[in-house]
C-alpha positions as CSV (number, residue, x, y, z in Angstrom):
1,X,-29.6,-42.3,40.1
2,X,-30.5,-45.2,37.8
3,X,-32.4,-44.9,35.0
4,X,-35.5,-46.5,35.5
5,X,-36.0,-47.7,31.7
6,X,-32.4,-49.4,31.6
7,X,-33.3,-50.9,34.8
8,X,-36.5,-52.4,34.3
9,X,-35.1,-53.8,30.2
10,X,-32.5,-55.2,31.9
11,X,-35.3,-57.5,34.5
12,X,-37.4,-58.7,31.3
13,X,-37.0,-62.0,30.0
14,X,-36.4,-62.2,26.4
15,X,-40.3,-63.5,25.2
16,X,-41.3,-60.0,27.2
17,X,-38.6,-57.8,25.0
18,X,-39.9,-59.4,22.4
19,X,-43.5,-58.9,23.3
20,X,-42.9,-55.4,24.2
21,X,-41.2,-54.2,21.4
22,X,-44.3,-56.0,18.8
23,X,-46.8,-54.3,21.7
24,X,-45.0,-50.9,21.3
25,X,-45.6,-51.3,17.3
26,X,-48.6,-52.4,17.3
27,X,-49.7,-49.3,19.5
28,X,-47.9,-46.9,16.8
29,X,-50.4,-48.3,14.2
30,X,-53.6,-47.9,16.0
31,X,-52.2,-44.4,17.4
32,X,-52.5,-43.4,14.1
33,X,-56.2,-43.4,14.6
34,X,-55.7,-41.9,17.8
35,X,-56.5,-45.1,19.4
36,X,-54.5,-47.5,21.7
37,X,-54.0,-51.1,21.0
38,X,-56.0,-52.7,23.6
39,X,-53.7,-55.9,24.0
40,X,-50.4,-53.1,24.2
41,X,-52.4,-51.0,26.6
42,X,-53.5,-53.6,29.2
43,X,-50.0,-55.4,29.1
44,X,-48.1,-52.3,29.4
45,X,-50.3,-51.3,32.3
46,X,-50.3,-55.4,33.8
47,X,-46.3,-54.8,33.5
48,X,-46.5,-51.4,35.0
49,X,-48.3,-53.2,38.2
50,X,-45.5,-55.4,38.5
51,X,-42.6,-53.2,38.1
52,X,-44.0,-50.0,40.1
53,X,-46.4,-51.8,42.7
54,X,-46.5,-48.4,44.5
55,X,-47.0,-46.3,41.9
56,X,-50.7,-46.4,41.1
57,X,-51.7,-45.8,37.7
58,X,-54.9,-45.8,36.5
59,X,-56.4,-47.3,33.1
60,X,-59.5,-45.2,32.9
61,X,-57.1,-41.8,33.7
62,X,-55.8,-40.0,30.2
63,X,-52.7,-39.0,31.9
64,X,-52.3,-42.3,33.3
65,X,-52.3,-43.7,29.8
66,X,-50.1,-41.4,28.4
67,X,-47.3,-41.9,31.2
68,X,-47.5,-45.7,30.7
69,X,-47.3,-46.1,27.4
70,X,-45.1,-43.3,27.2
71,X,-42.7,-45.2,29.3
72,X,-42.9,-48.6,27.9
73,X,-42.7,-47.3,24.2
74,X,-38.8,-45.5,25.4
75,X,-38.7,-49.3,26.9
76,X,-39.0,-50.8,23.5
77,X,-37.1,-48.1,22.1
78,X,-34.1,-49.0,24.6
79,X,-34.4,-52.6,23.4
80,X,-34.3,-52.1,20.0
81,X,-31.3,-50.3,20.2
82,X,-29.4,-52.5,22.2
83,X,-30.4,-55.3,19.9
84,X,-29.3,-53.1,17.0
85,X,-26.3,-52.4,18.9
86,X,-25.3,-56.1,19.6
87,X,-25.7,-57.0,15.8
88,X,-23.6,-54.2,14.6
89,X,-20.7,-55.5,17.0
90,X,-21.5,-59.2,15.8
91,X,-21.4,-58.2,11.8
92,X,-18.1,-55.9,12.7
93,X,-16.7,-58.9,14.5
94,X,-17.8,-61.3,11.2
95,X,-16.3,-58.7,9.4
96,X,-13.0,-59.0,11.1
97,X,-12.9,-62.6,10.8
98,X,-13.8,-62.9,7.1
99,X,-11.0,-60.0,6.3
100,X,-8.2,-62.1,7.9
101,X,-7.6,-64.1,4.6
102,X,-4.1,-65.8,4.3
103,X,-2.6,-64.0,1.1
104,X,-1.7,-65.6,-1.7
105,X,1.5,-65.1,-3.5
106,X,0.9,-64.4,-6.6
107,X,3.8,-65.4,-9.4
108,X,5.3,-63.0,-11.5
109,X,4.8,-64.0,-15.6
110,X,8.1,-64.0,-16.7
């Protein structure tokens, strides 16, 4: 079975990771307060709608809220690491190249 988080990253443009990922931290803030960021919460349900057409969620339902931002916050988590992922291969890479300096031959002092 696929996993439905890997899946639907994988379908978003790069403007939506992007926007998901600021959403996801912008929700964390307010959460704090134990309130929901109402730009996160109405995209993450608008996305929701498009992704899951038959899967009805509801915005006035607690649960409902909890399950989708739930789900779009292991989204942003997924993206984040993947993005974390592909820089850590790009500085090992850099790494690699820098380190393959021609060695000089030094002259003994005689």
């Amino acid at each position: 079975m696929e996993n439905p988080i890997e899946t639907v990253a994988l379908k978003l443009s790069e403007e939506e990771k992007d926007l998901i990922v600021n959403l996801k931290s912008a929700n964390d803030i307010q959460m704090r307060n134990n309130l929901y960021s109402t730009p996160a919460l109405n995209e993450f349900f608008r996305l929701w709608s498009v992704h899951f057409p038959s899967v009805k969620q509801s915005i006035n339902c607690k649960g409902c809220r909890e399950t989708v931002v739930k789900f779009y916050g292991r989204v942003a988590d997924f993206i984040s690491n993947e993005r974390l992922l592909a820089s850590q291969v790009k500085l090992a890479e850099f790494k690699d190249i820098v380190g393959k300096k021609k060695k000089k031959k030094v002259l003994s002092k005689k």
